[in-house]
C-alpha positions, 0 to 999 in steps of 0.5 A: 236310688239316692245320690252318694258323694265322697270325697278324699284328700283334705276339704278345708280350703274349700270349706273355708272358701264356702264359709267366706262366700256365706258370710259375704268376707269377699265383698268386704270391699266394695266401698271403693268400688262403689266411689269409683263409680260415683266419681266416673258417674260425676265425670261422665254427666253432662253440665249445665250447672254441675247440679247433676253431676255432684248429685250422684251418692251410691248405697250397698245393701246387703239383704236377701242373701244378695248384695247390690250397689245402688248408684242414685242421683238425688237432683230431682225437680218437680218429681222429674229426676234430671239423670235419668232424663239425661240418659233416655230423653224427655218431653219439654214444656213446650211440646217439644222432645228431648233425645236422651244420651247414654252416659251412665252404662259407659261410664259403669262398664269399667267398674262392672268390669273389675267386679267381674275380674275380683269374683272370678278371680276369687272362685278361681282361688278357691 
């Protein structure tokens, strides 16, 4: 027993909808999405010296069929990635602890918030 699909009325809409969804065509514009996170990463950091905060940079790999924003933060010292100590806390020199702040997922959650509004809105169009 197999499975049987027909189909009426003109595909072309959803054909083209599935060809853009294959070639990637509506995440064409991520650029600036991506900057708006790095610029709301930026602000959201807390400062010392600014070192951290203007140390954010963003990456968008297209492979594996996915594509991912990368946020990263490249102030690093002695191998310890000052952001990340910010965000879940660390050990100091001393013996002493460090309670981490949640700065990051915050300041994020409006820019993952539109992601979700411009992909549903494009499977919507479809």
């Amino acid at each position: 027993m197999g499975i049987r699909i027909t189909t009426s009325g003109d595909t072309r809409r959803t054909e083209a909808f599935l060809d853009a969804m294959i070639a990637g065509d509506q995440f064409d514009n991520l650029e600036p999405l991506a900057q708006r996170g790095v610029e709301a990463l930026r602000s959201a950091t807390p400062k010392e010296s600014g070192a951290t905060a203007d140390a954010w940079t963003y990456e968008i790999d297209r492979s594996g069929g996915k594509i991912s924003i990368w946020w990263t933060n490249t102030n690093v010292i002695e191998g310890f990635n000052v952001a990340i100590g910010l965000q879940y806390g660390h050990g100091t020199g001393t013996g002493g602890w460090v309670q981490g702040y949640d700065y990051i997922n915050p300041a994020l959650k409006p820019i993952f918030d539109e992601i979700e509004q411009r992909v549903w809105e494009e499977v919507q169009s479809a």
